[in-house]
N, C-alpha and C positions, 0 to 999 in steps of 0.2 A: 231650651234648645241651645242656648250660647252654653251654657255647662256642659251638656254632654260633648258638645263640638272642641271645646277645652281640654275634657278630660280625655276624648280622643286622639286631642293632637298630642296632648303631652304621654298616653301611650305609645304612640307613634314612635316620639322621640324615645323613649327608652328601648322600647323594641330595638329601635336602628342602631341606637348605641352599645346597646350589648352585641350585636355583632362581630367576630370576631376577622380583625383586618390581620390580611396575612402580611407580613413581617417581610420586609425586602433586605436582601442580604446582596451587599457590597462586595464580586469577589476581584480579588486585587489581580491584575493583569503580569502575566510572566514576565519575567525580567528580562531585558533583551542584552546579550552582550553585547559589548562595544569595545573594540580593539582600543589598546593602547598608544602611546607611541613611538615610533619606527628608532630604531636604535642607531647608532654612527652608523656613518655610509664606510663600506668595506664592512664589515665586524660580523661575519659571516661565524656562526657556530661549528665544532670541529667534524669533519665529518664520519659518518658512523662505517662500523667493519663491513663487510660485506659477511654474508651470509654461504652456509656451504651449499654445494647446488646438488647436492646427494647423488649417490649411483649412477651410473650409463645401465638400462636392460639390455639382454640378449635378445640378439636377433633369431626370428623365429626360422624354423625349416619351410624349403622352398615348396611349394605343394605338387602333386605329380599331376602331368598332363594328360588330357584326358585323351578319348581314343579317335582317330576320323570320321567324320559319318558317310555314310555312302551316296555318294550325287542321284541327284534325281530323274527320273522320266521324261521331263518334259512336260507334266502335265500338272496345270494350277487347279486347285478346288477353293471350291469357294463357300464356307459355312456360312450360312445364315442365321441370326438370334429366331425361334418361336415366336410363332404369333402370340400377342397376347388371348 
């Protein structure tokens, strides 16, 4: 009984050891930028052209008025939505 429990356990151990451990992989964290340091006070770089501001469009035509409509009766109606 002590043998087979033996050879049992040392099955055990092989089994378990052939297992195959997955592989942890280290991935390196982004680099972070970090400003430099601040250059003489005043020492302002030269400053850039200005840019051209292109074309003015044409103004469009004025649209024509429409016609009067004719006043009413005096009398209000009053639609109502259908029942469902």
């Amino acid at each position: 009984m002590k043998k087979i429990m033996l050879i049992f356990a040392l099955l055990a151990t092989l089994g378990l050891a052939a297992c195959e451990r997955p592989t942890v992989v280290a991935v390196p964290a982004a680099p972070v930028a970090v400003p430099g340091p601040a250059g003489p006070a005043g020492d302002t770089g030269a400053t850039g052209a200005t840019g051209y501001t292109g074309a003015t469009g044409n103004q469009g035509k004025d649209g024509e008025t429409g016609a009067t409509g004719k006043s009413g009766d005096g009398t209000t109606v009053i639609v109502t939505p259908p029942a469902n």
